[in-house]
N, C-alpha and C positions, 0 to 999 in steps of 0.2 A: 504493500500500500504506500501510494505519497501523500506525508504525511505536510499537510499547508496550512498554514494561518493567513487568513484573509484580513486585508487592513482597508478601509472606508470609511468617511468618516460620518457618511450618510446610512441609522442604522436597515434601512431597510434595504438599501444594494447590498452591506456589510449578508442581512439573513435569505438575502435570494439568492446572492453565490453563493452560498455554504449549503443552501439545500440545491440549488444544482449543482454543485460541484458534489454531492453527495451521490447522486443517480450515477456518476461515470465508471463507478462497476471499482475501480481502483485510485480513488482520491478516497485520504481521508480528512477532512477539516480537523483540527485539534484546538484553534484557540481563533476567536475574532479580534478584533483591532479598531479602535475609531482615529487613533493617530500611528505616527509611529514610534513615539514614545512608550505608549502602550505594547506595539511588536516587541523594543528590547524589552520592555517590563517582564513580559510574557517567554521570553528568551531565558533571561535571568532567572525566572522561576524554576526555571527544568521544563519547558511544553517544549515537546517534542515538534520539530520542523526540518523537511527537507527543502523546501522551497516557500517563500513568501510572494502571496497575489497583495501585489502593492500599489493601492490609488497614488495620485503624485500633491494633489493640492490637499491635503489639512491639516487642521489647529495642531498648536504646541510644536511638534515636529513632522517637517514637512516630507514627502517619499522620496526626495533623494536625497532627503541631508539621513533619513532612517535606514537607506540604502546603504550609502557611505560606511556608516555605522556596520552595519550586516556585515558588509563584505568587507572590514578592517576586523570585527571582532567574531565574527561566526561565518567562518570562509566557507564552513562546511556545508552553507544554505546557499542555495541559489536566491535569486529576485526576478520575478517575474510582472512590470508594470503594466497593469490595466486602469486606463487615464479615459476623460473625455477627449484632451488634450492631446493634436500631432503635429503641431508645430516646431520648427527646427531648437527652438531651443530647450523646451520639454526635452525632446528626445535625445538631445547632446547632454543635457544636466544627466538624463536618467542614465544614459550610457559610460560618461564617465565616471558616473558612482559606482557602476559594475554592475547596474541590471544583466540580466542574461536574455530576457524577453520584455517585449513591448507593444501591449495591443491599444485597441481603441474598444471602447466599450458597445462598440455594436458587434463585437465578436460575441459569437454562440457557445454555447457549453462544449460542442467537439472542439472547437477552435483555443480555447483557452484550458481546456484539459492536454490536448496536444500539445500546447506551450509549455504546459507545466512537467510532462515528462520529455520531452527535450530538453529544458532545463536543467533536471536532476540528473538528465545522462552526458550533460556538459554543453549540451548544444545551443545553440540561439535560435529563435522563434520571434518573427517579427508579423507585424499586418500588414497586409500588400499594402494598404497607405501608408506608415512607414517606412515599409522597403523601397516604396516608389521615392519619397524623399529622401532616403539615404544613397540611393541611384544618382537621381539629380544633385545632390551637395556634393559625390565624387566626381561629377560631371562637368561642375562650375569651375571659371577660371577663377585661382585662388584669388580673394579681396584684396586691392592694395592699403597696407597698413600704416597710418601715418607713425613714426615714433612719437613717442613722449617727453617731453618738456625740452622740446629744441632740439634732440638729438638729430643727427643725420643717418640717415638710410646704414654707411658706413663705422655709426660710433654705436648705433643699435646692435649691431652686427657683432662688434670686439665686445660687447658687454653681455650679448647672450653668449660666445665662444667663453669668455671667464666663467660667465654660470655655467657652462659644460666645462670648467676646469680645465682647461687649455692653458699654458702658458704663455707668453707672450711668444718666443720662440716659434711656438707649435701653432700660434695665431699669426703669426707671418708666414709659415708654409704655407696654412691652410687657403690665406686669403692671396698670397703670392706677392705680397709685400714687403718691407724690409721689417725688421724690427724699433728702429730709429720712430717709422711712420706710427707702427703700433701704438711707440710709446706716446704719441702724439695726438693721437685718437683718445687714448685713458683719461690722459691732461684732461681732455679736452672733456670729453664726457663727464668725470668724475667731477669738474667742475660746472658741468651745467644741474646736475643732477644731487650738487651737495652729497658723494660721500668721501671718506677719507680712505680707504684702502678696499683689496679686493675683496673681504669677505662680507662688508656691505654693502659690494659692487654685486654681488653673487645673491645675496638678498633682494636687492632692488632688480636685476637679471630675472628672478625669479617671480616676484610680485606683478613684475610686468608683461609675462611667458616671453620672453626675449630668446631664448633658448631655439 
């Protein structure tokens, strides 16, 4: 049996998946959820879970910041997002928390049973609207990104190479420049951006995904 806790934070979607997901012969519901605070609550107690069916918008904590949480402290549970929402950034929040699945809530009881043991066998399971947007966002040509706070296209560049711990050396192979210029780029950066050395250059690299 897969064993799911259903999070919702509307009780009545919360008791209609858990008695249709009860009919599919091999789910078993173990515990409900109106936030996801309540999923770790429920975690922490010992309720048994192989995968979590997770709404993405409500109270207290939200389904990808409870995601997050899952897949940093209970690696052992998949996440499975059933949202109204399929908008790009919906589905980029819920993916990089580690969802493993992502439907839309007009999916049927096969369709999100199916999700759910795909998930627990390691696999992803998405909605053709979904996948149809994950298609298109690979298709786009990538955004031109302005830098931040005056930096140049090129001082952006040597500050994510530092956040990838490159040394200046290894930052003038890469970019085919001298070292001299490198050092000239840092100046240069480090003072538009107020920091004092590279390890809150690698901070601010980071803050910024400069990287």
């Amino acid at each position: 049996m897969i064993k799911v806790i259903v999070a919702d934070d509307q009780q009545a979607v919360r008791e209609g998946l858990a008695a249709l997901l009860g009919m599919a012969g091999d789910v078993l519901v173990t515990g409900t959820a109106a936030n996801g605070r309540q999923v770790l609550d429920l975690l922490a107690a010992g309720t048994e879970a192989d995968v979590v069916l997770m709404d993405l918008r409500m109270p207290v904590l939200d389904g990808v910041a409870a995601t997050t949480r899952i897949t940093a402290e209970h690696p052992g549970i998949a996440v499975v997002v059933l949202t109204t929402y399929a908008d790009d950034e919906s589905i980029g929040g819920a993916l990089r928390a580690g969802a493993r699945g992502y439907l839309t809530k007009d999916a049927g009881r096969t369709e999100i049973a199916t999700a759910l043991r795909c998930a627990v066998a390691g696999q992803s399971a998405f909605d053709p609207a979904v996948t149809q947007r994950l298609v298109e966002a690979l298709d786009a040509p990538p955004a031109t990104r302005v830098p931040p706070d005056r930096l140049t296209t090129r001082e952006a560049e040597v500050l994510g190479l530092i956040g990838g711990g490159l040394t200046n050396a290894e930052i003038a192979a890469r970019l085919f420049i001298g070292e001299t210029t490198v050092k000239t780029h840092i100046n240069n950066a480090f003072a538009k951006i107020g920091v004092r050395n590279r390890a809150e250059a690698v901070r601010y690299a980071y803050q910024h995904e400069l990287g």
